[in-house]
N, C-alpha and C positions, 0 to 999 in steps of 0.2 A: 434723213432725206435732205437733198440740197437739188437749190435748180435757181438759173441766175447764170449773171458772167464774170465770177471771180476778175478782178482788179488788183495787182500787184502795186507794189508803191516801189521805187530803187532798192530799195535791200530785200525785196524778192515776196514782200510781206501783204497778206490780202488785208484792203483798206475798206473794204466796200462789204462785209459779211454784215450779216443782219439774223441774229437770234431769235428765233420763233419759239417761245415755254407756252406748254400745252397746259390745259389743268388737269384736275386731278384726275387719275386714273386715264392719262390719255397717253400718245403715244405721240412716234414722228410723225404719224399720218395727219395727226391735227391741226398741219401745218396749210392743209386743204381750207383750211376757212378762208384764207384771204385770198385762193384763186381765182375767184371772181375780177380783182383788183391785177391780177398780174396778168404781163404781156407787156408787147410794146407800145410806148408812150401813156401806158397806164399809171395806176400810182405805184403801183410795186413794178415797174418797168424791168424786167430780167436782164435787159441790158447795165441796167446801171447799179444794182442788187446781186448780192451769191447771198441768199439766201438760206439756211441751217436750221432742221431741226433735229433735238434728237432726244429719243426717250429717257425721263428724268429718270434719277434713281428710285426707286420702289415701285414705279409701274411696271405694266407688263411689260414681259421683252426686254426691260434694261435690268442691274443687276436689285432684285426684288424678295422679298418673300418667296414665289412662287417660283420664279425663276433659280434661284438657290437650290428650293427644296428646304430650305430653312426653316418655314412655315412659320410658326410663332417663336422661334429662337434668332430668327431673324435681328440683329441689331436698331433698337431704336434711332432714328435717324430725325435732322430736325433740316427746315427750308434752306441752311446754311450749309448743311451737308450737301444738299440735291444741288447748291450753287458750286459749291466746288466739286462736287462732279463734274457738273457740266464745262466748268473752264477748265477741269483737268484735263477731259478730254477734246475738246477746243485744240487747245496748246498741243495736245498729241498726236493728233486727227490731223489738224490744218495746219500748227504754228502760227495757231493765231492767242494773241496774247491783248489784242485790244479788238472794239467791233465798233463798225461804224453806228449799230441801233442795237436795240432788243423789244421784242412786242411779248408780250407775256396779259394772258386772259385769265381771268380767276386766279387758281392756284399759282398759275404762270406771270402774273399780277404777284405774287410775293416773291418769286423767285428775281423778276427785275428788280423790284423793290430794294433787296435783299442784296443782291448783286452792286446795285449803285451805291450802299450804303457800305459795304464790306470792302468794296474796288473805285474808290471814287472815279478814276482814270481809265474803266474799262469800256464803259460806253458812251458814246456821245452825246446818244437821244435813249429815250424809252417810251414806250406808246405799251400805257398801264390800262385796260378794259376790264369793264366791271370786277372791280375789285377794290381790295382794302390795305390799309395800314396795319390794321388786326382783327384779330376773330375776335368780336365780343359778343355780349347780348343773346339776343335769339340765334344768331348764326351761332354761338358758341355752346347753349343748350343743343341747338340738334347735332353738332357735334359729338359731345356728352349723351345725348341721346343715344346715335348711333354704336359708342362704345359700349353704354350698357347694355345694349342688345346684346351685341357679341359677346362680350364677356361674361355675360349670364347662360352661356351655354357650357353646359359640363362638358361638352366634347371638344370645347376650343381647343387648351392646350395639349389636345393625343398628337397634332400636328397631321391631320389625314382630315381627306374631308368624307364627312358621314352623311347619312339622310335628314338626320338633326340640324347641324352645321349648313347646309343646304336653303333645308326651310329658314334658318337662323339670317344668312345673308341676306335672303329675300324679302323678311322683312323689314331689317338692317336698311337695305338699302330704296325700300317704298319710304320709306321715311324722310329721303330726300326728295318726294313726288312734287312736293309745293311747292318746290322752292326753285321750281324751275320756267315755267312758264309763266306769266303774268295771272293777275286774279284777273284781269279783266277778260284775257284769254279763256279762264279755267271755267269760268262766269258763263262766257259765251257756247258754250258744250251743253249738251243736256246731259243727264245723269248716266244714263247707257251709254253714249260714247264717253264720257269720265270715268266710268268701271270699265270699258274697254282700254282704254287709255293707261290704268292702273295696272289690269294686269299684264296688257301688254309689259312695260315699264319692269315689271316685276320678272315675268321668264327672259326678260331679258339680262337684268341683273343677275341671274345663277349664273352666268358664265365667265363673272368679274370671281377672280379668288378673293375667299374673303378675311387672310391673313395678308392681301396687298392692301384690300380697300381696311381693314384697322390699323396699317401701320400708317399711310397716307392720309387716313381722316386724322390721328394723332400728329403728325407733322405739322399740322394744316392749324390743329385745335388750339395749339398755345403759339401761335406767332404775333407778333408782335414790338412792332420798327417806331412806333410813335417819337419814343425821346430821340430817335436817330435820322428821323427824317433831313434834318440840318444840315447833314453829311453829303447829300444829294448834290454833285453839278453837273448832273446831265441833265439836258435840256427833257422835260417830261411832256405827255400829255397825257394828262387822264379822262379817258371814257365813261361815262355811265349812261346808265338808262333809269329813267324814273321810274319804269314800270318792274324792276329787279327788287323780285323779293330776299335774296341774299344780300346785297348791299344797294340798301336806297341812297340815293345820292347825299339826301341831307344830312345820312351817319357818316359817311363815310368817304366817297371822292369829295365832296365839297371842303370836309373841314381837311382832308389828306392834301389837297391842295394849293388850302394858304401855308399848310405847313411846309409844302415844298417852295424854297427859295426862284428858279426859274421854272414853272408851271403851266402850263394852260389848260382850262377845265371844257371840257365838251358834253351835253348832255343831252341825252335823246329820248326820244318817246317809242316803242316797240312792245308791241304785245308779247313777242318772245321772251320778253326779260331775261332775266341771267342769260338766255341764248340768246341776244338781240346780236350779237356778231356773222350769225347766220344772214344776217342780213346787212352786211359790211358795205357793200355797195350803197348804201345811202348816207353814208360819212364821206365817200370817196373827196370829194371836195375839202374836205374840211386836213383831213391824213394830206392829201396833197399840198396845203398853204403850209402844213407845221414841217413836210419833210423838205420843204422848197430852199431853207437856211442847210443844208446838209448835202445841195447837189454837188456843190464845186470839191467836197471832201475827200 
């Protein structure tokens, strides 16, 4: 998905693209979060933006598990992969070989990470949202968690999905229930809309494959940029929200932070948590003073 007004430079080349990485298991459509912010004289202004998303590797719709038909023979793939993916196809798509930004959310968070550290020269800015320098700790248990679900299912590797495999995803991926809205959120529900909430959450999960979501929770599970952060000179900002129970600010963007050379940390209070970009209109102010150095680009 692209939308914006591509800006050539003299040799014919777009100066003005700006990479949007989804998290996990998302698509190009993810790229919808920030249109609240876009339009004219907004912060993501289309006039001054060509704007790019496009499905990482292993999710649905790009080249995947599921989309192969590979199912579990699928090649292990790691965030480094999914980064040169995506500037493989960049360079082939657009001939673009440099971008004026990259905004990357969660998983889309290691991919710019990842990207700035691999391409020093590729992007200018990065606007990093709740997210981290590595999976450790509790985020890296429900990781592991999730794996041994799956993999404790005899019917994993037949490569088909059965009524086993099925039920198996479903609870695979309730497992990620907490880690999504704030406790103070989860607090605020009574019991019955919380078992609503669950199983909603849950029949909605059957319809993610779930030889995409173990190849992509493994991609996710062992990353890990810390000693390379040094590497970084694009201009960053990192996002967080206090109320994220996947990465609290004080594990993770704060100390991610001083470790990036040119940085600025922003943190916010949002009962969403980890979703707190759903509500991206209450930063607009702050995205607009960091992209302000990057108009005349």
């Amino acid at each position: 998905m692209t939308f914006g007004n591509p800006i050539h430079d003299d040799n014919g080349h777009i100066k003005n693209a700006v990479v949007y990485c989804h998290g996990s298991l998302g698509n190009y459509s993810s790229m919808k979060k920030i249109a609240p912010l876009v339009g004219s004289g907004d912060v993501f202004d289309e006039n001054k933006y060509f704007f790019i998303c496009l499905s990482a590797l292993g999710s649905p719709g790009s080249c995947s598990p599921s989309t192969t038909d590979l199912k579990s023979k699928f090649p292990k793939y790691s965030i480094k992969d999914v980064v040169n993916f995506q500037k493989k196809f960049l360079a082939e798509k657009f001939n673009i070989n440099h971008v004026l930004g990259m905004i990357g959310i969660s998983m889309g968070g290691f991919v710019c990470l990842t990207s700035a550290i691999e391409y020093p020269d590729f992007a200018d800015f990065i606007i990093c949202g709740v997210s981290s320098y590595k999976v450790a700790g509790h985020d890296f248990i429900l990781s592991k968690f999730v794996n041994e679900i799956i993999e404790s299912d005899p019917d994993y590797n037949k490569g088909e999905m059965t009524y086993s495999l099925l039920r198996t995803l479903r609870i695979a991926s309730l497992a990620e229930f907490n880690f999504g809205l704030s406790k103070e959120a989860l607090r605020a529900m009574s019991n019955i809309e919380l078992s609503a909430e669950f199983e909603s959450f849950g029949n909605e999960s059957i319809e993610t494959d779930i030889y995409d979501l173990k190849y992509c929770n493994e991609s996710c599970m062992y990353f890990d940029v810390e000693e390379e952060l040094d590497k970084i000179t694009s201009k960053v900002l990192v996002v967080a929200c206090n109320q994220d129970p996947h990465f609290p600010p004080n594990l993770d963007a704060i100390p991610m932070s001083e470790m990036i050379k040119d940085s600025q940390l922003l943190v916010i209070d949002s009962n969403l948590g980890h979703l707190c970009f759903n509500e991206i209109e209450k930063i607009s102010n702050e995205l607009r003073e960091f992209l302000e150095d990057f108009d005349d680009c």
